[in-house]
N, C-alpha and C positions, 0 to 999 in steps of 0.2 A: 491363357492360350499363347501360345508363342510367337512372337510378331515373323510375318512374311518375308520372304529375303528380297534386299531390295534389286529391282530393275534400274541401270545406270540407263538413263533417256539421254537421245540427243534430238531436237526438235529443230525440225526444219519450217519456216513461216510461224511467225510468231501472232497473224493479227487470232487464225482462226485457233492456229495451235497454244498461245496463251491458256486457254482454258483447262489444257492440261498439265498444266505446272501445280494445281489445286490439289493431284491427286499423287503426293509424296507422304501419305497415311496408311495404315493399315483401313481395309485390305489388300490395296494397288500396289504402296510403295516404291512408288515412281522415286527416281534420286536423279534430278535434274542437270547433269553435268558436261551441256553444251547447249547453245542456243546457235540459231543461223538463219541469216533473212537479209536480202538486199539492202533495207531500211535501218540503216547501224543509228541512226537516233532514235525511232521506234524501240528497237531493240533494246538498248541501253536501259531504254525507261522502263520498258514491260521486266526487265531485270530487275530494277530499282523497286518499284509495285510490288511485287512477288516476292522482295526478302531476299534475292538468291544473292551470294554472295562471290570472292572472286574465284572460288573453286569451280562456281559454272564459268566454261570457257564462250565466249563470243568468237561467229564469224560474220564473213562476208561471203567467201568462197565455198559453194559445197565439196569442191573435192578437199578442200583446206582440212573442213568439217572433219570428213568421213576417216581422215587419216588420224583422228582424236583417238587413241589405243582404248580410252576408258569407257567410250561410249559401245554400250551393250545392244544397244536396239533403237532405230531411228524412229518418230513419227512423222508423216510425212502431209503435213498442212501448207503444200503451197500453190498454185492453180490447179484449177478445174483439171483441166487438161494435160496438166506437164506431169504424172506424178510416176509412169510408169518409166520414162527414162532416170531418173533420180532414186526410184525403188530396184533398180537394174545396177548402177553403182556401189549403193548401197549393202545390195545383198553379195556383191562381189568381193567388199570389202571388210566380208565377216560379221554383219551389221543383221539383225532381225529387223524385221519392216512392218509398220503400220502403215497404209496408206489412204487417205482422207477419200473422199471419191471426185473424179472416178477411178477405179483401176485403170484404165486405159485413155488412150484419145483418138488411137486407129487399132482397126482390125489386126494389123500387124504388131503393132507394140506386145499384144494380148501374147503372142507365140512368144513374142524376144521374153518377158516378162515369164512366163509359164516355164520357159529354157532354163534362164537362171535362177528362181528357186531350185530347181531339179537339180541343177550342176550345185549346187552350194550346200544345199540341205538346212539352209535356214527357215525360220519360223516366218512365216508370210500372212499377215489376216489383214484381209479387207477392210478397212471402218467403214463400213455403213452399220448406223446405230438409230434409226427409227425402227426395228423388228424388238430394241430393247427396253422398249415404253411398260409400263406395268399391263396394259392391255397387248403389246406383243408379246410378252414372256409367258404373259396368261394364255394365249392365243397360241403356243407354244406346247405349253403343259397340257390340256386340251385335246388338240390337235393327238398328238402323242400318245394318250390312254385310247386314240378312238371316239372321241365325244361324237363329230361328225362321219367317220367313215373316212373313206377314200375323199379326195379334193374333186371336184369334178369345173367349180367354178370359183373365180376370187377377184377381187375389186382392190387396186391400190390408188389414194390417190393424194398427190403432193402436190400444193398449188400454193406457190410464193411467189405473185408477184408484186415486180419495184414497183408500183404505181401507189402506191401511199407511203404516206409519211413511218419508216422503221429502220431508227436509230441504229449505230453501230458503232465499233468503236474505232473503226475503219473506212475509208471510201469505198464505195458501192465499185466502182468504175476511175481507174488514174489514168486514161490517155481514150485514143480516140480508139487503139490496139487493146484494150482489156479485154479479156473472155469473155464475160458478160454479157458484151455488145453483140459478139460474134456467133455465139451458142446457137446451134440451130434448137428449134422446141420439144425434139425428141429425148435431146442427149442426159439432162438432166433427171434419169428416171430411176436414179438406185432407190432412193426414198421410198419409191412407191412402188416398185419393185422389190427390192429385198426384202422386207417382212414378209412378201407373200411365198419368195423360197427359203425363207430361214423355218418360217412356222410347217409348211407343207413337205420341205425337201425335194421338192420336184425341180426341173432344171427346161431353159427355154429350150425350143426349137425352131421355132421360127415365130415371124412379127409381118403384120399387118397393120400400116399407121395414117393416120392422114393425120395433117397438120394444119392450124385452124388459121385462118388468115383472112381477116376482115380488108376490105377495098382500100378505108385508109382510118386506120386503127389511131393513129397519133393524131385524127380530128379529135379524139375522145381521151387524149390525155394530154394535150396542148397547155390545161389551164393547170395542170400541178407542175409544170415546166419540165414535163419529159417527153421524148420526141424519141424513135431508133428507126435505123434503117432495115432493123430486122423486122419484118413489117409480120410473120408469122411467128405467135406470142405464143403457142399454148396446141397441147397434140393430145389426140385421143388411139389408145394403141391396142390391138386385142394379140395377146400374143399365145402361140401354143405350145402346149408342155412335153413332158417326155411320157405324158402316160395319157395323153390325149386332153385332157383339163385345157380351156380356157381362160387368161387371165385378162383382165380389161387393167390397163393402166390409162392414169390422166395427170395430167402437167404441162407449163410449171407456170405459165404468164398471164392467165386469164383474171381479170380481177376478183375477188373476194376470196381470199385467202380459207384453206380449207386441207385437214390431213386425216384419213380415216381410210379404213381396211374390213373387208365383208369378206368370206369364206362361204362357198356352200359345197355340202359335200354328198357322199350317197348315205348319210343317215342322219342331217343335220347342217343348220347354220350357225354361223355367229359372224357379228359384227361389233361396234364400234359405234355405243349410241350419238349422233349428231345433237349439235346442240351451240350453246354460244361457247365463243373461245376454238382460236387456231384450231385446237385439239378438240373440242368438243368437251364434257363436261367428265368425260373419264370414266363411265360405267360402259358396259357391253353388254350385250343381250344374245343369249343361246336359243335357239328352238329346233324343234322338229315335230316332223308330221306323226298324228296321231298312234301311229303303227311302229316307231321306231321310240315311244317312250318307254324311261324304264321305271319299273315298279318304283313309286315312293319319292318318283321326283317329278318335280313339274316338266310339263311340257314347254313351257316356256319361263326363260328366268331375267334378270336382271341385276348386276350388283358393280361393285367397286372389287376390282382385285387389286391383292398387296403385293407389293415385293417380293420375290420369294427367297430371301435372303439381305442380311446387311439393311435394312431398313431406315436405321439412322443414317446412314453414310449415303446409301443408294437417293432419301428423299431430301437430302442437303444441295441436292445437286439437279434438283428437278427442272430449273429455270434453263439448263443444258440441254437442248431436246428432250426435255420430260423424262431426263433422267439415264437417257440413252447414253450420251459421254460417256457418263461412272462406268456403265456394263461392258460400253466396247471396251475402256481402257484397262477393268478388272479382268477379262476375256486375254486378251494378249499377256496381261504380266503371267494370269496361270497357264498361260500354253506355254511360255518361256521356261518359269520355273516346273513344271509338274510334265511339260508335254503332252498336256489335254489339248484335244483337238479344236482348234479355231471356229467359232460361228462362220465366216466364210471363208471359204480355202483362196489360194487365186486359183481355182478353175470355176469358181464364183463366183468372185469378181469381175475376171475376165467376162465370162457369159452376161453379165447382168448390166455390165457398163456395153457390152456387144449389144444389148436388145437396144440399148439408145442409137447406138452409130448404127447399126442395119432395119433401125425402126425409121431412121431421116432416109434409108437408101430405097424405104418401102415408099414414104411420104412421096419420095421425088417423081416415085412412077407411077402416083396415081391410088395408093393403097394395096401395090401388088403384095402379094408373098412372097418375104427374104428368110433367107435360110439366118440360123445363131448359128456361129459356128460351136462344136464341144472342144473347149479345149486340153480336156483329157483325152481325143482322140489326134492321133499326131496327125493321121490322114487329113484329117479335114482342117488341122493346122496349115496344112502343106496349102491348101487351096486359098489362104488367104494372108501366109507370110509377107507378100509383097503387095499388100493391100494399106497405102500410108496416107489415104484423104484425109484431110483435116482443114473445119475450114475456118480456122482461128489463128491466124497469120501471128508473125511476134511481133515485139514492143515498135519495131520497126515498119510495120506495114508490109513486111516480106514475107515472101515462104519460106518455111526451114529448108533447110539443105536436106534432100531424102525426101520429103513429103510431096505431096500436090494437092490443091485445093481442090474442096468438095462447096457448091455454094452451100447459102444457111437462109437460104427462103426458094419454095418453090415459085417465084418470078423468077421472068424472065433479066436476066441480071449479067453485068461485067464482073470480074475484080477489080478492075478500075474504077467503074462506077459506084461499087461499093465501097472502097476506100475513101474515097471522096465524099460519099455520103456519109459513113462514119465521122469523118472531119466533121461533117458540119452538125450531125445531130451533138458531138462532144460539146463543143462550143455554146451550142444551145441548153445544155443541161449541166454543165457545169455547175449551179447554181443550186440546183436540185442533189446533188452528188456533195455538195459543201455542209449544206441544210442538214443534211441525214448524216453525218459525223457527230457523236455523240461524245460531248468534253468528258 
């Protein structure tokens, strides 16, 4: 077979994006020939690690980066929140774009971001890679023939929080301004969100959220030495679709760590058997009711699905979100080379990082119902271009220039008082943030 043409990468954030330097093999083909991260000692080393030699270029400066002539298509691993100003650069300067999530960090970025793909014509795909788990892809294939029907209901849920002991090969948290701190408890929800529009195809509409906030939550994690002043940990969200379907999202700080996905639809369900392990033990089970089975098969089943392709390669890479890495990054090299269409476009991106930011705008008032906006519709673009809350200040403790803060707990709260409460919880957990760096 003829090996694949390679994709010249140039990766922006080395701690999260490291992990894709692995994939310079058939059938990705990555050709790694730039790297770029504030942290030029990091850097250096994650170079040195990885083999790569001095044909990969190092930066400091992204626009330094993006003016590299060799660099074919950026990946884009660097905050939560900053990715759509840098995937807006990026694609101006002739660059194909992967972006880590989330696609956005305001409502407004979403349009700027949806603009410049359009004005460029470059290849734009989202990375959200939990729908690429062997039970999403399954859940995919499935979906697809018809196994359940129409979607009528579906369960996502991604719950990681810091409260125990999990290593990393980076700090959790570097100042008292890290994302982390700041995140309100909605925002964090492509995880659990994306598989349920990659498998179904349906697109949000709107979000109803409330946000889960115990009296004083940091009594009850005082003795693993972490404290925040974001006192609202974890949100339960029901959000509506575009063919009327229901989806229940849950995330992301509640303790006991937990990631699984249910579908039911109008001739069947399938889920995501629970069981020990983040992920649960990795079988699924289909059913339906007695009047919707088909001749010669059970009405109800249970197994282990495979790959469905690439298998050696695909389960090499399993300890990477169970495998999801390999598939988002094999997904972008063939939209590049072949022009196969994307698992997420950015107008699904956009919408799926939108249920977070208009699910905190539901939280705030109580669990009202907030409109997603479509950002394939320029109209309803227009209603939220100048829409810049964000309430994740920079390394400074300021606001950006252009933006306004939105808070990130439903208390009653300053910016002032919150800043100063960050100080002091940083302080406080410093020690816990040192602990979880992984030599």
């Amino acid at each position: 077979m003829e090996e694949k043409r390679k994709i010249k990468i140039g990766i922006f954030g080395i701690g999260r994006g490291s992990i894709f330097i692995n994939f310079r093999n058939d059938p990705i083909n990555f050709e790694i020939v730039a790297l770029c991260d504030k942290d030029e000692p990091r850097m250096l080393q994650i170079k040195q690690r990885y083999g790569l030699d001095d044909s990969t270029k190092t930066y400091t400066d992204f626009d330094e980066f993006i003016k590299n002539p060799e660099i074919e298509a950026v990946l884009l691993h660097n905050y939560f929140h900053e990715h759509a100003p840098f995937a807006i650069k990026a694609l101006k300067a002739g660059k194909h774009v992967m972006s880590d999530c989330a696609a956005i960090g305001t409502l407004g970025e979403g349009v700027q971001l949806c603009e410049a793909v359009e004005q460029t014509g470059k290849v734009y795909m989202f990375g959200e890679n939990h729908g690429f788990q062997k039970a999403g892809l399954e859940f995919k294939r499935l979906y697809d023939e018809g196994e359940i029907g129409e979607i009528m209901y579906a369960e996502g849920e991604y719950n990681h929080p810091t409260t125990g002991k999990a290593p990393t090969s980076y700090r959790l948290s570097d100042g008292p301004f890290h994302w982390r701190a700041w995140l309100p408890s909605t925002y964090y929800c492509t995880h659990a969100m994306g598989p349920l529009m990659y498998v179904t195809g349906r697109k949000p509409v709107s979000v109803n959220a409330r946000s889960i906030c115990l009296e004083d939550f940091n009594a009850h994690t005082r003795d693993v030495g972490l404290i925040s002043f974001r006192d609202c940990r974890c949100s339960a969200n029901l959000i509506t679709m575009d063919n009327g379907a229901v989806f229940r999202v849950f995330g992301t700080g509640c303790p006991g760590h937990s990631n699984s996905y249910r579908y039911h639809g109008t001739h069947g369900a399938m889920e995501m058997v629970h069981g020990p392990g983040y992920f649960g033990p990795g079988e699924i089970r289909v059913w339906h009711e007695p009047h919707h089975c088909k001749p010669g098969v059970p009405c109800e089943r249970k197994y282990y699905p495979e790959w469905p392709a690439y298998n050696a390669q695909a389960q090499r890479w399993i300890a990477h979100h169970q495998g999801g890495d390999f598939w988002m990054a094999y997904f972008f090299a063939e939209a590049i080379r072949s022009g196969a269409p994307v698992p997420y476009d950015v107008y699904d991106g956009c919408a799926m990082s939108a249920v977070g930011i208009c699910g905190w705008k539901s939280a705030l008032q109580g669990g009202n119902e907030v409109h997603v906006p479509d950002y394939r519709d320029k109209a309803d673009r227009e209603k939220v271009k100048d829409d810049f809350e964000m309430p994740v200040l920079d390394e400074n403790g300021k606001i950006k220039d252009g933006y306004t803060w939105i808070k990130n707990t439903i208390r009653d709260v300053t910016l002032e008082g919150q800043i100063e409460e960050a100080k002091r919880c940083y302080e406080f957990n410093k020690g816990y943030y040192v602990s979880n760096v992984r030599n």
